[in-house]
C-alpha positions as CSV (number, residue, x, y, z in Angstrom):
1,X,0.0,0.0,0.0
2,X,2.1,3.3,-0.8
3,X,2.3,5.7,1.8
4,X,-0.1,8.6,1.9
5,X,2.0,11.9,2.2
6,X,1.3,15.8,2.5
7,X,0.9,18.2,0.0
8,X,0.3,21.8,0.0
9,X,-2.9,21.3,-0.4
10,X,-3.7,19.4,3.3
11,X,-5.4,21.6,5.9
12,X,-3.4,21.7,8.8
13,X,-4.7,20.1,11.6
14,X,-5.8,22.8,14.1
15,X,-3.6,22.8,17.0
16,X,-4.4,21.2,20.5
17,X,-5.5,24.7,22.4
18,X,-7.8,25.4,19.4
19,X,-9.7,22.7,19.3
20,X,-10.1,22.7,23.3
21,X,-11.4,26.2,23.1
22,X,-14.0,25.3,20.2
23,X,-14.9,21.9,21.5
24,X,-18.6,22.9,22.7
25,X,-19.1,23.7,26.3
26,X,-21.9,21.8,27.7
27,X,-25.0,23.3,28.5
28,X,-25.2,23.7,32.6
29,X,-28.8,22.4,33.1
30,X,-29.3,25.4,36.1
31,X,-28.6,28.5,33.4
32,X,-31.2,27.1,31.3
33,X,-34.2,25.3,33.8
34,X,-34.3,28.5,35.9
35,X,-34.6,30.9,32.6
36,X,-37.2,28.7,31.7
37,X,-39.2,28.9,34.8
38,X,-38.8,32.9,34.3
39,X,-39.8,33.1,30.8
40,X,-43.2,31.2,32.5
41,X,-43.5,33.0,35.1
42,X,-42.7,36.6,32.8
43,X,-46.1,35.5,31.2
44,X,-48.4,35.6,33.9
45,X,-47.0,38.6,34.8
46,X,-47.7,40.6,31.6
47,X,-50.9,39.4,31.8
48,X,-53.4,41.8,32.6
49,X,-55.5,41.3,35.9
50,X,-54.5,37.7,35.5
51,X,-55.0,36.1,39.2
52,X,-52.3,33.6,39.1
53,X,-49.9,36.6,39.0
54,X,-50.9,37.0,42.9
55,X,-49.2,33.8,43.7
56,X,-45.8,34.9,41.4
57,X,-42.8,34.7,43.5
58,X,-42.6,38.9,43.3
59,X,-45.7,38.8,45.1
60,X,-43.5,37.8,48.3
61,X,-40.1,39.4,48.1
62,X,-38.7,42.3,47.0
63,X,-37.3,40.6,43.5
64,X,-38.9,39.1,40.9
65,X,-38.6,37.6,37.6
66,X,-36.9,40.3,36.2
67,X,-33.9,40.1,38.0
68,X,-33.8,36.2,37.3
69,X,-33.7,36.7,33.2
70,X,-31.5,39.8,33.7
71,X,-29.3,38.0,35.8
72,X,-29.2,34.4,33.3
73,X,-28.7,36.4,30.8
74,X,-25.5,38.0,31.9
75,X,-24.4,34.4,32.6
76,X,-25.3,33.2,29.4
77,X,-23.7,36.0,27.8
78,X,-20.3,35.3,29.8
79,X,-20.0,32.0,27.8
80,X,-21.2,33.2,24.4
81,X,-19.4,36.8,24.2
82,X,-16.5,36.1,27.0
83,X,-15.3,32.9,25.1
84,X,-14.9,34.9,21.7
85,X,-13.5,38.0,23.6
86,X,-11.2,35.2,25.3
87,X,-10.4,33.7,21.5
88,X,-10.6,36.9,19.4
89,X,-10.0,39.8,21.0
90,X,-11.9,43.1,21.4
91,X,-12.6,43.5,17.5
92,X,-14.6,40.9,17.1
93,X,-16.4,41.0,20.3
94,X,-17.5,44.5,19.5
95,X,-18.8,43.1,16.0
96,X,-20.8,40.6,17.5
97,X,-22.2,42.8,20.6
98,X,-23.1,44.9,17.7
99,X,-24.9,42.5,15.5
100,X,-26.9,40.9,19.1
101,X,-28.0,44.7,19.4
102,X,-28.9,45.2,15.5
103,X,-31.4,41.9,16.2
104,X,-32.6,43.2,19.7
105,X,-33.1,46.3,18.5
106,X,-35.3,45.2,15.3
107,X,-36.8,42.4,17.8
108,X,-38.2,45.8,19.5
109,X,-39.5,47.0,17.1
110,X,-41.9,44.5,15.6
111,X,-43.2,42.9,19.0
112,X,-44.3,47.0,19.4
113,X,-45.9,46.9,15.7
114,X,-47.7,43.9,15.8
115,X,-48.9,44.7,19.7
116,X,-50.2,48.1,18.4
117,X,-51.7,46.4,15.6
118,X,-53.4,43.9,17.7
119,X,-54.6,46.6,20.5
120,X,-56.0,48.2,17.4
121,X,-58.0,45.5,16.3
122,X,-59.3,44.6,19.8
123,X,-61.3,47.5,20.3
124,X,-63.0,48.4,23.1
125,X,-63.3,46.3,26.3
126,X,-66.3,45.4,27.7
127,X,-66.3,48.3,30.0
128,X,-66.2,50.5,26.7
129,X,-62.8,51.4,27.2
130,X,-60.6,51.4,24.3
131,X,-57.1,48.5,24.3
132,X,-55.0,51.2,22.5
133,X,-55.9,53.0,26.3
134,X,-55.3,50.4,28.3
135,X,-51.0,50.6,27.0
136,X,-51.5,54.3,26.7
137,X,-50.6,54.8,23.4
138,X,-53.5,56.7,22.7
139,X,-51.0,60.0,21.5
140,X,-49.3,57.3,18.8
141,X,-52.7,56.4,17.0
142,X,-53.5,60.5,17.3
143,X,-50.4,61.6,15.9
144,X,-47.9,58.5,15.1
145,X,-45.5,60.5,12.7
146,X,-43.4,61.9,15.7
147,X,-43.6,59.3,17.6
148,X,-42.5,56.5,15.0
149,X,-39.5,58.7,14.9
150,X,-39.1,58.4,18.6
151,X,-39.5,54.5,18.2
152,X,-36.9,54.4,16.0
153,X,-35.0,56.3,18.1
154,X,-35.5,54.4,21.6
155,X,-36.6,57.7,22.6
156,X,-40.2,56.7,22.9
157,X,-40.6,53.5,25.2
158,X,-43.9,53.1,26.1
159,X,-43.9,50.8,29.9
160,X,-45.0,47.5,28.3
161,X,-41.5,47.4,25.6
162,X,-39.3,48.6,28.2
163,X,-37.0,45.8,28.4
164,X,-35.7,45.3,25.0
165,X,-33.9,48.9,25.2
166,X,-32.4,48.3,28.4
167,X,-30.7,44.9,27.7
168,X,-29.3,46.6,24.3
169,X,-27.8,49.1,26.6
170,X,-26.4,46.6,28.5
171,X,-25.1,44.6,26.1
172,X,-23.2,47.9,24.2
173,X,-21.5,48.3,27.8
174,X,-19.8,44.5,27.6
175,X,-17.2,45.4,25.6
176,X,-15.8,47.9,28.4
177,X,-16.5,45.5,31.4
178,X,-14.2,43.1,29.7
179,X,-10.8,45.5,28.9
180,X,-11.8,46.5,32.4
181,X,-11.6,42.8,34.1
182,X,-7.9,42.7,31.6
183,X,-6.8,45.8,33.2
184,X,-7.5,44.1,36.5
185,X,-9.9,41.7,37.9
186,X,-11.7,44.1,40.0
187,X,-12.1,47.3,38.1
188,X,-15.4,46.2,36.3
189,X,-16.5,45.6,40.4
190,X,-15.8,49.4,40.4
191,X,-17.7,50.6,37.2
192,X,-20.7,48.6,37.9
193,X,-20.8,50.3,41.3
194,X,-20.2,53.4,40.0
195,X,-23.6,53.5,37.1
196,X,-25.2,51.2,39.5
197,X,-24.9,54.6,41.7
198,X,-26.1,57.2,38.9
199,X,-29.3,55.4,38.9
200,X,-29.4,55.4,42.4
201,X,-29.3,59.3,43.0
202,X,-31.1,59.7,39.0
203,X,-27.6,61.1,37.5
204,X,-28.0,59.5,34.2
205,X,-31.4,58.3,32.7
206,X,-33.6,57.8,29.1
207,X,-36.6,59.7,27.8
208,X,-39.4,57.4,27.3
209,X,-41.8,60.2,26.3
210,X,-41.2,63.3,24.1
211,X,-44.0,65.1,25.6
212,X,-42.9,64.5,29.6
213,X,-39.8,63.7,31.5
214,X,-40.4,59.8,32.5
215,X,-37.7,58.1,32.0
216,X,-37.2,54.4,31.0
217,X,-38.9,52.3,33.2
218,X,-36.2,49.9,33.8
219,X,-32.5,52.3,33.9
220,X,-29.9,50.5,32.4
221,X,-27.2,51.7,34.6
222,X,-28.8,50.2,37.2
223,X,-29.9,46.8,36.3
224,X,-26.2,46.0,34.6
225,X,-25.2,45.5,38.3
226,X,-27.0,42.3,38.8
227,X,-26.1,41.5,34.7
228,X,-22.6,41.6,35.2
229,X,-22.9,39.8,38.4
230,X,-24.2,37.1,36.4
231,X,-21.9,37.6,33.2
232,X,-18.0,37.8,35.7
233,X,-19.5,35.0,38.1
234,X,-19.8,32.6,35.6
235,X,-16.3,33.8,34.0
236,X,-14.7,33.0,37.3
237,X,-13.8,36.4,37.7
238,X,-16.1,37.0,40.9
239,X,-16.0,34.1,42.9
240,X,-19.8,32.4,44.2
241,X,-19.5,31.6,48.1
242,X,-20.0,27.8,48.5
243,X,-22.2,26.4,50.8
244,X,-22.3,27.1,54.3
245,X,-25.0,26.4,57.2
246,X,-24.7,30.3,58.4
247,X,-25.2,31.5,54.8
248,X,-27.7,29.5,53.8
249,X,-29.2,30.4,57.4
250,X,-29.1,33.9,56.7
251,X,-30.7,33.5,53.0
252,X,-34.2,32.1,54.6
253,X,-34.3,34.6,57.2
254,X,-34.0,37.4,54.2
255,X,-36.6,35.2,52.2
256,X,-38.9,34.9,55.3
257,X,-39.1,38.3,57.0
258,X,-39.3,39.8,53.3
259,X,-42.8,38.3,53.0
260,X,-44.5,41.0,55.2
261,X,-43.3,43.7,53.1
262,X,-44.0,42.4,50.4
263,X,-47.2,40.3,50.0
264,X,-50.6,41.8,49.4
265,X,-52.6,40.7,51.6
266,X,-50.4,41.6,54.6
267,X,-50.3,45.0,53.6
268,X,-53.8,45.5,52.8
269,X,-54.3,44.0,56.5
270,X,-52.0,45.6,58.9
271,X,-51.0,49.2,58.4
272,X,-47.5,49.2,60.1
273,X,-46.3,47.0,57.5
274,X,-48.1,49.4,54.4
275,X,-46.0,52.2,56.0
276,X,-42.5,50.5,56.3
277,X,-43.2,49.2,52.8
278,X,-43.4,52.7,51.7
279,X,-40.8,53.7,53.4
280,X,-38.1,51.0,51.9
281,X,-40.2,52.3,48.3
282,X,-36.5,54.0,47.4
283,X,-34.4,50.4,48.0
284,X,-36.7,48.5,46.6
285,X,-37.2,50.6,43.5
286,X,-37.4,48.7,40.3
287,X,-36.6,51.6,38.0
288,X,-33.2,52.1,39.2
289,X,-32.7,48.8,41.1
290,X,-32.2,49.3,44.5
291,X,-30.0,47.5,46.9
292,X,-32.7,45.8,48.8
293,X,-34.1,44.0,45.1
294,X,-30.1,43.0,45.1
295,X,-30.0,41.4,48.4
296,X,-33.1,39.9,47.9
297,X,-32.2,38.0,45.0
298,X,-29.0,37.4,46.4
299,X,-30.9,35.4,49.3
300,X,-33.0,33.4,46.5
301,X,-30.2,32.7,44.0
302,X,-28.1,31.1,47.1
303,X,-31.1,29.0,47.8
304,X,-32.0,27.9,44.5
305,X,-28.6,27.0,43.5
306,X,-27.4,24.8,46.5
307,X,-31.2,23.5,46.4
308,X,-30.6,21.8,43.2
309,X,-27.0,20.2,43.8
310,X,-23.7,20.6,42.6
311,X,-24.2,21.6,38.7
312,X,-27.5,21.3,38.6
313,X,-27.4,17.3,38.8
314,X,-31.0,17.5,40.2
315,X,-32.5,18.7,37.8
316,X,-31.4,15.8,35.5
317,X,-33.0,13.2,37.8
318,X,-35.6,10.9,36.0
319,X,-38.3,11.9,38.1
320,X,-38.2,15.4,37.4
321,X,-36.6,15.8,33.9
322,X,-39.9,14.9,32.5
323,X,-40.8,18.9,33.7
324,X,-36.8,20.3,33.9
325,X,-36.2,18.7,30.1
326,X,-38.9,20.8,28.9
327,X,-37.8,24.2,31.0
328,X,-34.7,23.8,29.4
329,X,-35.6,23.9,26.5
330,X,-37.5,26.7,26.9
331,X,-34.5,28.7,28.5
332,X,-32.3,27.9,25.8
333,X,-34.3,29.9,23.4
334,X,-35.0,32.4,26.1
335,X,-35.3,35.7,23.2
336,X,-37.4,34.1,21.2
337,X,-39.8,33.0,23.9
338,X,-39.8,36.2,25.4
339,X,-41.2,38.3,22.1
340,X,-44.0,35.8,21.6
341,X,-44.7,35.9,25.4
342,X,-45.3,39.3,25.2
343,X,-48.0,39.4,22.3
344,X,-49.8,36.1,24.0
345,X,-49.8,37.9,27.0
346,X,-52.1,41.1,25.5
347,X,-54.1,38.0,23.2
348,X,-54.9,36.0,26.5
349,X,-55.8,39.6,28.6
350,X,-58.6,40.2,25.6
351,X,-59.5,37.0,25.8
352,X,-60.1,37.0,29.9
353,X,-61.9,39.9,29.6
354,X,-64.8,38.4,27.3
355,X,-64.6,34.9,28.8
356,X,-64.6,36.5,32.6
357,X,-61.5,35.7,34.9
358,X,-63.3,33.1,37.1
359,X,-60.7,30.0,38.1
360,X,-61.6,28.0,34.9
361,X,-61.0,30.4,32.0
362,X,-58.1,31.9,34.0
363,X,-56.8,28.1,34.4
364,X,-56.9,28.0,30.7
365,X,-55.5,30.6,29.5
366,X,-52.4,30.8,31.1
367,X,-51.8,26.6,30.6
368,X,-52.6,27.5,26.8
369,X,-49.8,30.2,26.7
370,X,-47.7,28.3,28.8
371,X,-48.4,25.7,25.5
372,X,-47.6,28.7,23.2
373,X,-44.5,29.3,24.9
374,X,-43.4,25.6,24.9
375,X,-43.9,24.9,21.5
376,X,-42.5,28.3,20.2
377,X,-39.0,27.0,21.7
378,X,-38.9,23.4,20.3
379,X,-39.8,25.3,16.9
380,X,-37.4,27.9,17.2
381,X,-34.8,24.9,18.4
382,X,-35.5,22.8,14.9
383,X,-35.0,26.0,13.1
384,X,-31.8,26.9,14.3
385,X,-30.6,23.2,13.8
386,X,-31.1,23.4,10.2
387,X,-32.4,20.3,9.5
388,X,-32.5,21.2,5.6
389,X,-29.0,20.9,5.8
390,X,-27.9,17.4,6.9
């Protein structure tokens, strides 16, 4: 048999490092599960007037599912924009933050389009009220020339598509946060301590409206804090504190004694808790993210994590991965999943308000967009595979 030599024209075979860095990471079932279990529970809280939104965990702590997909995110983002950073440098990181942002950005857009569209088309409530009302964007209909500019602009964001905008923002600051952490491993601590406090004392915010001064619901400058929490703890850069009975001691008592501050019908009951809730309004405001939001979901993250055993080997066990396979799979396309849970939200608050909002109808609505939401991520998942290719 002769001997098979090597020409010009053989690739070189990739060297060792290479192909370690490209090898695929594995998932980590955790990232995925719990950003499944927000994009469900992100649902029912768009929802209008739906009751099962009383029984959300935000109902009882300070945090709620925003902070859970801001904070994923970041951690997902660590291993699909700090691996390339890692590989290719700032170049091509910037490239890539930029083409995320161009498809956010256009995301934004349409979900606002089609939602207008669909408000349009709904009418009037029962109650004679009009749906274009009911997201106030009654001056868009009445004069939509200016304000499509503002769209287009990010400088009209109505509360409902306030989420979109902020996470670009976000994203544009990763970049930075990463020749920071080169510099040295604790100056993006700094910077995100630093916008976290311009939010805090209102420095630095974004017009939402041309015609008055409220700002973006949800400031970027704040909310990075707990995305780059996410995004350097799951670089290695900040180091997660491992279990320990104290710690996770202290994490239930923040849990517990957060309920009475917190849940609905406490407050509507006892007075003295309505006014210390009012008074903590300005740490536990969701605009610019104050501390006690932090700490709360701090105390919850701790829980969660240690609750479901080292990397997430829990939620792999047969008896639950009937339920966690399926969450997973819904975190994994966590963008897409999110748009269409926005318009099934407004579809399923039309469709409450003809069929009533007794336990039934309420029952099935939200189990039919919890279907929505399942099957847009298996469908998104067998598009991205490209099946038409193999």
């Amino acid at each position: 048999m002769p001997m098979l030599t090597k020409t010009h024209s053989d690739p070189a075979p990739a060297p060792a490092p290479v192909l370690a860095q490209r090898a695929k990471r594995p998932r980590d079932p955790r990232l995925d599960v719990f950003r499944g279990v927000g994009m469900l529970i992100i649902l029912v809280a768009h929802v209008p007037s739906d009751h099962w939104a009383l029984w959300i965990p935000a109902r009882f702590g300070f945090s709620d599912a925003t902070e859970m997909f801001v904070f994923l995110s970041g951690m997902a983002s660590a291993i699909a924009f700090g691996r390339l950073f890692d590989r290719e440098g700032t170049l091509m990181l910037t490239a890539r933050v930029v083409q995320r942002i161009w498809q956010i950005y256009w995301s934004h857009i349409c979900v606002f389009l089609v939602i207008a569209t669909l408000m349009s088309l709904a009418g009037n409530k029962p109650d004679g009220t009009s749906y274009i009302q009911s997201l106030n964007l009654v001056r868009f209909f009445d004069d939509p020339a200016p304000l499509l500019i503002g769209l287009l602009t990010l400088t009209y964001v109505p509360n409902y598509f306030d989420i979109l905008p902020m996470y670009m923002v976000i994203l544009a600051l990763m970049p930075v946060m990463l020749l920071a952490e080169r510099i040295h491993r604790l100056l993006p601590m700094v910077l995100m301590a630093l916008l976290w406090l311009t939010a805090q004392f209102s420095l630095v915010h974004f017009p939402a409206e041309p015609w008055t001064e409220r700002p973006w619901f949800f400031n970027p400058f704040g909310w990075q804090l707990i995305f780059f929490l996410g995004f350097f703890l799951m670089r290695g850069t900040f180091v997660a504190p491992p279990l320990n009975r104290w710690l996770m001691t202290l994490a239930f008592v923040i849990v517990v004694t957060t309920i009475p501050f917190a849940w609905y019908m406490i407050l509507n009951a006892s007075p003295f808790f309505r006014e210390a809730a009012h008074a903590l309004l300005p740490l536990t405001d969701k605009t610019a993210f104050g501390l006690l939001r932090l700490i709360h979901f701090l105390a919850l993250a701790y829980i969660a994590v240690h609750a479901v055993g080292v990397g997430g080997r829990r939620l792999l066990h047969p008896i639950v991965y009937p339920v966690t396979g399926v969450l997973m799979k819904v975190g994994q396309q966590s963008l897409a999943v999110f748009i269409i849970g926005m318009v099934v939200a407004q579809i399923i608050g039309i469709w409450l308000d003809h069929a009533g909002r007794t336990p039934l109808p309420t029952a099935i609505a939200n189990l039919a967009g919890f279907t929505v939401l399942i099957a847009t991520a298996y469908l998104v998942g067998w598009f991205k595979a490209a099946p038409w290719k193999t």
